[in-house]
C-alpha positions as CSV (number, residue, x, y, z in Angstrom):
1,X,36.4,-1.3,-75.6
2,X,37.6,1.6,-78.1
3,X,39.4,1.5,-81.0
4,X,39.5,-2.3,-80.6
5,X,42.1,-3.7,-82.8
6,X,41.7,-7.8,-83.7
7,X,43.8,-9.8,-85.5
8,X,44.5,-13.2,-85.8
9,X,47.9,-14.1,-83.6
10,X,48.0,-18.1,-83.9
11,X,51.6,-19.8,-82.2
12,X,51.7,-17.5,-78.9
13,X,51.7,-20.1,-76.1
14,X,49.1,-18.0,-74.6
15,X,47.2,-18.2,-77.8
16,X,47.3,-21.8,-77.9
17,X,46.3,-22.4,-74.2
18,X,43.0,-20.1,-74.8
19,X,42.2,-21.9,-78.3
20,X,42.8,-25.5,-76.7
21,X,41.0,-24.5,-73.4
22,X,37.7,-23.2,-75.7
23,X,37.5,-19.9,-74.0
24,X,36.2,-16.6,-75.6
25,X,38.9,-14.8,-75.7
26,X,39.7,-11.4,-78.1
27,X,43.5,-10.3,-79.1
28,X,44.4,-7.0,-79.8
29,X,47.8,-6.4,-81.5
30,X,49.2,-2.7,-81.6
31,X,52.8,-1.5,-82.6
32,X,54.9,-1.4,-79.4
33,X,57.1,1.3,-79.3
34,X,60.5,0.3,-77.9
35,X,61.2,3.5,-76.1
36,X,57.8,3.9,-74.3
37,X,58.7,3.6,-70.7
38,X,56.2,1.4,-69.1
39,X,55.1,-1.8,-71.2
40,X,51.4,-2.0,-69.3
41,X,50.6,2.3,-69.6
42,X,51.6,1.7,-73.7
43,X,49.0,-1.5,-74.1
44,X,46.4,0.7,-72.4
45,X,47.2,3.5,-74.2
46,X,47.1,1.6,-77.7
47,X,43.6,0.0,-76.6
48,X,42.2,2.8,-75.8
49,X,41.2,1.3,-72.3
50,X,41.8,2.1,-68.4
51,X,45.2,1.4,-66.6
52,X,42.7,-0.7,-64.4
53,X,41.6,-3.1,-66.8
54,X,44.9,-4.0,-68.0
55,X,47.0,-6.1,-66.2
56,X,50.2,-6.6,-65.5
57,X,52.4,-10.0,-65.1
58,X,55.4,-9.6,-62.7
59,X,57.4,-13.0,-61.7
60,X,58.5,-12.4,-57.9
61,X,59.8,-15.3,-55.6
62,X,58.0,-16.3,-52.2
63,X,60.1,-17.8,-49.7
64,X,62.5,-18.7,-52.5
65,X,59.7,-20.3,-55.1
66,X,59.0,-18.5,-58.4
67,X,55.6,-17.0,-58.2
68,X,53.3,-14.9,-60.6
69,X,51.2,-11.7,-59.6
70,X,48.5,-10.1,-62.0
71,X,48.3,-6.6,-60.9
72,X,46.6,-3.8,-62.7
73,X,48.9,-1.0,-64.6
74,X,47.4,1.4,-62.8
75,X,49.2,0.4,-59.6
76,X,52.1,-1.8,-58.5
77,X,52.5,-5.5,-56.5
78,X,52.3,-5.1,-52.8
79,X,54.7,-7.9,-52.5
80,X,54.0,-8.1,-48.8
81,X,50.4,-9.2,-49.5
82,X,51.7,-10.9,-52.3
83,X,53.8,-12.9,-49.4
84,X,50.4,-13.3,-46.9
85,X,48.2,-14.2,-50.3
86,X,50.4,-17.5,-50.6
87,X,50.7,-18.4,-47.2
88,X,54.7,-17.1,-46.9
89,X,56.9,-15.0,-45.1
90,X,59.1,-12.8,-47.3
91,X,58.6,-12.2,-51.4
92,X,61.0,-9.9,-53.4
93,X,60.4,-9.5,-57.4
94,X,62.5,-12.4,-59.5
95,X,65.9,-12.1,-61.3
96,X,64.6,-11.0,-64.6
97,X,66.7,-13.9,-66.9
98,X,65.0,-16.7,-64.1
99,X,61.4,-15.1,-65.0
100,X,62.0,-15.4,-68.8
101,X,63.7,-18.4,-68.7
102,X,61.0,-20.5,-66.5
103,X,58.0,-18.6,-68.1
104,X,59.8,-18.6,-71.6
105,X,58.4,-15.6,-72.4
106,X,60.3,-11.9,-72.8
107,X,59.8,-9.3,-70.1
108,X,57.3,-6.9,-71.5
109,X,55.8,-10.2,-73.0
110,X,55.0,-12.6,-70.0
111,X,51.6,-14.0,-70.0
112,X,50.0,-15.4,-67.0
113,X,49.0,-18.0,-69.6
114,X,50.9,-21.1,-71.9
115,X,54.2,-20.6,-69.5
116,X,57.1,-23.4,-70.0
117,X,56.7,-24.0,-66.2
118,X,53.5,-23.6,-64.5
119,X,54.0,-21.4,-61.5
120,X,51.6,-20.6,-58.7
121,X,49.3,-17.3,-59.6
122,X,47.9,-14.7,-57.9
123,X,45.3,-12.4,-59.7
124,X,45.0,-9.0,-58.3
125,X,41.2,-8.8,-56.5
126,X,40.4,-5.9,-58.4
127,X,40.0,-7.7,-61.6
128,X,36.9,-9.2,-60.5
129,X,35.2,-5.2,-60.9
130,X,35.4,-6.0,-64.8
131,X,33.3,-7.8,-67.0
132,X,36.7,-8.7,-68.8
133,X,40.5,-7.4,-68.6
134,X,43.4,-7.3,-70.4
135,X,46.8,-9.5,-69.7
136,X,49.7,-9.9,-72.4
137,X,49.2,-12.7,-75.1
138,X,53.0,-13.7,-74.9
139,X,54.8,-10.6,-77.0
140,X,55.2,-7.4,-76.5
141,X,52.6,-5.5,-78.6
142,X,49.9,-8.2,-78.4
143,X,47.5,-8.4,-76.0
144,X,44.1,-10.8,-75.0
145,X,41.2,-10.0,-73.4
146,X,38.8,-12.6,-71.6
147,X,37.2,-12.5,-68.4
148,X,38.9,-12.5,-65.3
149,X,37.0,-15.7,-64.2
150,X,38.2,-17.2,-66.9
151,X,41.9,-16.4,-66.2
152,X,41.5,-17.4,-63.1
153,X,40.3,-20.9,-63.9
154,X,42.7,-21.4,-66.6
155,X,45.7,-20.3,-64.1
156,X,44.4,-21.6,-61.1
157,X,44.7,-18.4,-59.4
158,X,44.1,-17.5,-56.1
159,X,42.3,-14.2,-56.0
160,X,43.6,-11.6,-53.3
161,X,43.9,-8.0,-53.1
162,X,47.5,-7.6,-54.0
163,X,47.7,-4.1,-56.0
164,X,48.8,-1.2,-54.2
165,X,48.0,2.4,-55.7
């Protein structure tokens, strides 16, 4: 990746889960700029990396249960598939206090990984086309990159395509 940026980010819950679990895993801290209007385009933008290889963590609720989605930033949750990936009927994006409060992380910040509550995950197919990606660390302005296998393992994701364009 360009213009990698590492630094040391010990006491994310995110950070702690990797570290514990004994995967590789890089961070890469950058100065988030409050007034940038999409959290995911700015961490991509201050890596120096594709849209596609960073990814996104949206709370949304299947047939009433808190769920997560790790989409790309280059497109947006299909929460349809999101809805078939799980088995359910109908999914809608969460009330944004609920997601913070049950992940305990901020939006902008939420990491698939080191939530308060573990919730069921979905990872976005299209992760599998890199050899690693990009998800938030647990703060805005800090991100950590590992494999997508390893994300997976560590969330117990189901893999499905559920990224739209």
């Amino acid at each position: 990746m360009a213009k990698k940026k590492q630094q040391q980010a010990a006491g994310t819950p995110a950070i702690v889960a990797l570290t514990a679990a004994g995967v590789p895993f890089t961070t890469h801290a950058y100065e988030h700029d409050p007034a940038h209007p999409s959290y995911g385009e700015e961490a991509a933008e201050a890596l120096g990396v594709s849209p596609a290889q960073v990814f996104k963590t949206l709370v949304a609720e299947v047939d009433g249960a808190l769920t997560v989605a790790v989409v790309p930033v280059s497109g947006s949750l299909d929460l349809k598939a999101l809805a078939v990936a799980l088995g359910g009927k109908r999914a809608v994006m969460a009330d944004p206090a609920a997601a913070e409060r049950t992940t305990g992380y901020v939006r902008g910040g939420i990491s698939p990984l080191g939530q308060r509550k573990r919730l069921r995950t979905v990872l976005d197919a299209s992760a599998g086309d890199h050899a690693t990606i990009c998800v938030s660390a647990g703060r805005r302005g800090l991100e950590v990159e590992l494999s997508p296998t390893a994300l997976a393992a560590l969330t117990s994701a189901t893999l499905a395509p559920i990224a739209r364009p």
